[in-house]
C-alpha positions in Angstrom: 0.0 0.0 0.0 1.6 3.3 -0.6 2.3 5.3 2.0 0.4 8.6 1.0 -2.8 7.2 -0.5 -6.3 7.8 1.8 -8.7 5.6 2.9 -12.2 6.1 2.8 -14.0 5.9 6.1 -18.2 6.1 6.5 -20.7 6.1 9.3 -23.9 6.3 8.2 -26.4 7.3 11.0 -30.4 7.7 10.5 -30.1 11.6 9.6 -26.6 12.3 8.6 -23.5 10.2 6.7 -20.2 10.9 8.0 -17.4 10.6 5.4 -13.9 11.1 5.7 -10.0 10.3 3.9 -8.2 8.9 6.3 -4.0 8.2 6.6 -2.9 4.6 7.2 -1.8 6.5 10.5 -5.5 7.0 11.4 -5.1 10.8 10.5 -8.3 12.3 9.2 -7.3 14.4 5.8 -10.8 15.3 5.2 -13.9 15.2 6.7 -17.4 15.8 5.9 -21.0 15.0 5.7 -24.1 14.6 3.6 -27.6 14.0 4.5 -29.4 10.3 4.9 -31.8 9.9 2.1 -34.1 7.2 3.5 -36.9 7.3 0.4 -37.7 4.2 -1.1 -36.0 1.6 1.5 -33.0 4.1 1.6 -31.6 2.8 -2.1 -30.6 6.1 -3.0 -28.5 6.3 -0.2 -25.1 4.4 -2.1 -25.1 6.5 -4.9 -25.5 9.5 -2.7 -22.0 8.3 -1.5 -20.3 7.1 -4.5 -21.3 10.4 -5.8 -20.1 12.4 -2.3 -16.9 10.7 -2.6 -16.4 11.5 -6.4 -16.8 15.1 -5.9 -14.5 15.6 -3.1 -11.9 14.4 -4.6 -12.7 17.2 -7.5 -12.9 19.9 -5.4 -9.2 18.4 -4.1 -8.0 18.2 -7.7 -7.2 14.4 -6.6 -8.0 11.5 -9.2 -9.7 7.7 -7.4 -6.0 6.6 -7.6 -5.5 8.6 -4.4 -8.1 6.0 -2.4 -7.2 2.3 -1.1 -10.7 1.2 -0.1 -13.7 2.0 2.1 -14.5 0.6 5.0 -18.7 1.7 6.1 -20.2 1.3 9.3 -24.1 1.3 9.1 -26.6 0.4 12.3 -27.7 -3.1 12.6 -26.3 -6.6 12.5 -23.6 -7.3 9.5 -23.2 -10.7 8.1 -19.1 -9.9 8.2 -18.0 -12.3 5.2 -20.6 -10.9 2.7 -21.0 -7.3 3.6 -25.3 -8.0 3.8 -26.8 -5.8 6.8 -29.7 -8.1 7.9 -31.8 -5.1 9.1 -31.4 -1.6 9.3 -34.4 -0.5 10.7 -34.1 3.5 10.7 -32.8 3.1 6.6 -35.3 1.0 5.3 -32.6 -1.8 4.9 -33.1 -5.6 4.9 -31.2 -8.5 3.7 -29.2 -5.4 1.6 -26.1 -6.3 0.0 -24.3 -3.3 1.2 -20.9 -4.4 0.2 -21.6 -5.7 -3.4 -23.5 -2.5 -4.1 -20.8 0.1 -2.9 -18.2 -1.9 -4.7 -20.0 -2.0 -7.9 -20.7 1.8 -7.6 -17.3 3.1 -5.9 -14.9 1.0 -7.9 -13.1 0.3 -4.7 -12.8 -2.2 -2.3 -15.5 -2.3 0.5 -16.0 -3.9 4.0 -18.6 -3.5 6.1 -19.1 -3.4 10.4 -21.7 -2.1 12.3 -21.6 1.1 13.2 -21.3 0.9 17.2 -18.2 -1.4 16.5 -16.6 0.7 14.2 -16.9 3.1 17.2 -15.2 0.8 19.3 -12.5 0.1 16.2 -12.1 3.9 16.5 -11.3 4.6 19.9 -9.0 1.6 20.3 -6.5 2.7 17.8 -6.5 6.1 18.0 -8.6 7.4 21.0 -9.1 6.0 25.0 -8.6 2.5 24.3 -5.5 3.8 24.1 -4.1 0.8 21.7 -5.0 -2.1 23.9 -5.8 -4.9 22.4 -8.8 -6.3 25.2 -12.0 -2.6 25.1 -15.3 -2.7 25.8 -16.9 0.3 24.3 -20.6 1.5 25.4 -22.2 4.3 23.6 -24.8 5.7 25.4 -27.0 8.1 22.7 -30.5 8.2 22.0 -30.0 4.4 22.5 -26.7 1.7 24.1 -25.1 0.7 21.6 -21.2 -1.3 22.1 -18.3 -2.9 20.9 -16.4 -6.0 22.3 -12.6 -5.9 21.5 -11.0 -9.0 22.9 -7.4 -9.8 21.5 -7.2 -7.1 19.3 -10.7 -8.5 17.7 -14.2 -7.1 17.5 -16.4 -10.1 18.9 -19.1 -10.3 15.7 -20.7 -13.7 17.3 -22.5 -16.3 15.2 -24.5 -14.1 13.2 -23.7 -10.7 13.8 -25.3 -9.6 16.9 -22.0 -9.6 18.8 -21.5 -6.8 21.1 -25.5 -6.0 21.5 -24.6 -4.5 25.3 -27.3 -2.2 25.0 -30.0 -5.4 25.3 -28.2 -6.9 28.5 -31.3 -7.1 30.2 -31.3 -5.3 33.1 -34.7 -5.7 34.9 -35.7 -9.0 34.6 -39.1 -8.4 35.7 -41.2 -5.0 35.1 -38.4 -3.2 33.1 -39.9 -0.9 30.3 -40.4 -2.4 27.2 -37.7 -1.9 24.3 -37.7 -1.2 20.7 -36.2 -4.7 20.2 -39.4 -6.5 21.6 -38.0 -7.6 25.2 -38.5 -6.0 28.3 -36.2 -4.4 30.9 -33.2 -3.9 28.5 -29.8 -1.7 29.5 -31.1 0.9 27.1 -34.5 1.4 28.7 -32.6 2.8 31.9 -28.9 3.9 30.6 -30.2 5.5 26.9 -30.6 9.6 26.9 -34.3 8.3 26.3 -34.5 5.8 29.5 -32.8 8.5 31.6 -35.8 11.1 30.2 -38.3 8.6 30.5 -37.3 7.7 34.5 -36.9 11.3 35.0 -41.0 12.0 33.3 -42.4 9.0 35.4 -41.0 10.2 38.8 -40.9 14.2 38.4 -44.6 14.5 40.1 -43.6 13.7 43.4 -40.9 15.5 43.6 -42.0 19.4 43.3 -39.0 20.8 45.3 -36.8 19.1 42.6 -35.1 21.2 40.0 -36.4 18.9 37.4 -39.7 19.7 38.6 -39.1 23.4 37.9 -37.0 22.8 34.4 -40.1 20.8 33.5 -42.4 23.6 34.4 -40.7 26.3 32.3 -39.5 24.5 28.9 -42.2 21.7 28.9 -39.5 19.1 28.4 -36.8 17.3 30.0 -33.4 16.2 28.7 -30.8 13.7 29.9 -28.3 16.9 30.0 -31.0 18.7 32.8 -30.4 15.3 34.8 -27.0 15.7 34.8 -26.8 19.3 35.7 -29.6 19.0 38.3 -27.5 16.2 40.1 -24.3 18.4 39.6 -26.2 21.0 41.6 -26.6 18.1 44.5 -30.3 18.0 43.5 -31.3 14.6 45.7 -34.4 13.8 42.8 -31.4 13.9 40.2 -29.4 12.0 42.2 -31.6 9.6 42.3 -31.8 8.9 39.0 -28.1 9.0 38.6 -27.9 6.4 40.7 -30.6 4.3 39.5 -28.6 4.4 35.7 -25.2 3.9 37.7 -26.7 1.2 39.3 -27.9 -0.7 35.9 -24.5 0.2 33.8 -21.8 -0.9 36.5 -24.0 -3.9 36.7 -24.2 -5.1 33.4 -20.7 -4.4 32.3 -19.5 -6.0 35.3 -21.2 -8.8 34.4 -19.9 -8.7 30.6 -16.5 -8.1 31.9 -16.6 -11.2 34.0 -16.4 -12.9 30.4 -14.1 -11.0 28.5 -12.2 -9.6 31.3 -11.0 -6.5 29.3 -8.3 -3.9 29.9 -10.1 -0.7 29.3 -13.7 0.2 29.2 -14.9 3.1 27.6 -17.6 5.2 27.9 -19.2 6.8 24.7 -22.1 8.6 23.3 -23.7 11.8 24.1 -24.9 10.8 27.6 -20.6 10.0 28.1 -20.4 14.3 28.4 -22.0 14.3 32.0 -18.3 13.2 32.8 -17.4 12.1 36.7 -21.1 12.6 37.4 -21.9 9.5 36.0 -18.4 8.1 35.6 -17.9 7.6 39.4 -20.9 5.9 40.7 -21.1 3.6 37.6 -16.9 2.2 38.8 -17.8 2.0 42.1 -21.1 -0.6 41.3 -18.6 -2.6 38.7 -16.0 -3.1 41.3 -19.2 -4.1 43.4 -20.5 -6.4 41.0 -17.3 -7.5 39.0 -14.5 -10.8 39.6 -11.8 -8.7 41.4 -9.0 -10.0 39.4 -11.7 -8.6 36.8 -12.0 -5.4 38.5 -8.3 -4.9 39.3 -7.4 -5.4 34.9 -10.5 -2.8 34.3 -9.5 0.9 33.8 -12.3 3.5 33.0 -12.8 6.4 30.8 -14.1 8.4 28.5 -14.5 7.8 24.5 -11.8 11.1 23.2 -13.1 11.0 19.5 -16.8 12.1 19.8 -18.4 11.7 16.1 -15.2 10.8 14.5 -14.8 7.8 16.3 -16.6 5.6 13.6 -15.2 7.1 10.6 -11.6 6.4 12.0 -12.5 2.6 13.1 -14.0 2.4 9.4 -10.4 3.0 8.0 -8.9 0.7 10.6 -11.2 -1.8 9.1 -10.4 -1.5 5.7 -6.5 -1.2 6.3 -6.8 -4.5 8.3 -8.5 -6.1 5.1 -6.2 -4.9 2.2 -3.1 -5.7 4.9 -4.8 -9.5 4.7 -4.2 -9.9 0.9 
């Protein structure tokens, strides 16, 4: 592979698609994004990026010559040796070739991940996993989504629902019901949406709480006001901090007690309360976890926000052409 060429790394999300050329170093070059076209089952949505990629590398005056390969990340479960995404629910995707189609389009070589491990691909090489080779990544967003890294190896499992920490279930009776048809999943309690939801159900009998008041004068509630209201020692926000704490260091001792991993990072846009959440949640996995498991687990938090995806994409692809 020469040494200056790019490769090509993609995330595409339910609104947005994340592009970038990347160095073999992990370096982004470029970055960019277009918008999700989901129309008709989403088929527009690869020639929108054969197209995206074409015309940045005009406006760069650079020819295809300058790419290696791209490596996509899209949500749902991959079928790794074919490239076929069983389901993507929020693009209109099922049993969709993805890797045939972008190849046939692109002219390059293509291989394809979900999107929650690319994350975790990401922020192993170049972000808080720091370069070890043993991560468990949790993305805490709108839903809990994950990676499982073990021997330098994202853990795709039998048919490509590997790494599915988000449906650990967490109450196994009475939990809230989740969008993947079981009850009491991790992401019902631990999503920005669970922590809203929990906050909505319980707000009424607290009237002295902050969140009470927040609710009162916007209408609405976010994850963020839970955050700030605990960081204000508001006892109602506390609470629920606790509650989600309580849920997270639970289930990932639990999944560390299998893989028994060196780092464990924390992603996602619930991952920016910080300490807030951080602390509690170590101090119910070193409750919960093997000790020997506990003592091998360091903490933190995911360093390369929305890039992190586009960068494990690259890592992907390089890993692939490195094979042949």
């Amino acid at each position: 592979m020469s040494n200056n060429k790019w490769l090509v790394g993609i995330d595409i999300g339910g609104t947005t698609i994340k592009m970038a050329f990347i160095t073999k170093s992990g370096d982004i070059e470029h970055k960019w994004e277009i918008t999700t076209n989901v129309e008709n089952q989403g088929e527009n949505i690869i020639l929108d990026i054969a197209e995206a990629i074409e015309s940045k590398l005009t406006e760069l005056g650079e020819t295809k010559d300058q790419l290696l390969g791209i490596g996509i990340g899209a949500p749902g479960p991959v079928q790794m040796d074919t490239g076929l995404i069983y389901e993507a629910v929020n693009l209109g995707w099922k049993d969709y070739h993805l890797r045939d189609k972008l190849q046939a389009v692109s002219g390059l070589p293509v291989v394809v991940d979900n999107d929650a491990n690319l994350a975790a691909l990401g922020e192993m090489w170049k972000g808080a996993g720091d370069k070890s080779k043993d991560v468990v990544v949790v993305t805490l967003g709108t839903g809990v989504g994950g990676g499982i890294i073990t021997n330098g190896q994202i853990i795709h499992g039998v048919n490509g629902a590997g790494g599915e920490i988000g449906h650990i279930t967490s109450i196994p009776e009475g939990g809230a019901s989740c969008n993947c048809g079981k009850n009491g999943c991790l992401e019902t309690v631990a999503s920005a949406t669970g922590i809203v939801r929990q906050a909505l159900e319980q707000v009424d009998n607290h009237p002295d709480s902050q969140l009470f008041r927040t609710l009162e004068v916007s209408g609405k509630l976010t994850a963020k006001d839970v955050f700030d209201a605990a960081k204000s020692d508001d006892p109602f926000a506390l609470q629920i901090v606790d509650q989600i704490s309580f849920h997270l260091g639970l289930a990932l001792a639990n999944l560390s007690n299998g893989v028994n991993p060196e780092k464990i990072v924390l992603g996602g846009g619930v991952s920016r309360a910080g300490d807030i959440l951080l602390n509690p949640v170590k101090e119910y996995f070193r409750r919960f976890a093997f000790p020997r498991v506990s003592k091998g687990a360091e903490f933190s938090i995911a360093t390369l926000g929305n890039d992190a995806g586009v960068i494990g994409a690259a890592w992907l692809i390089m890993e692939e052409l490195n094979k042949k």
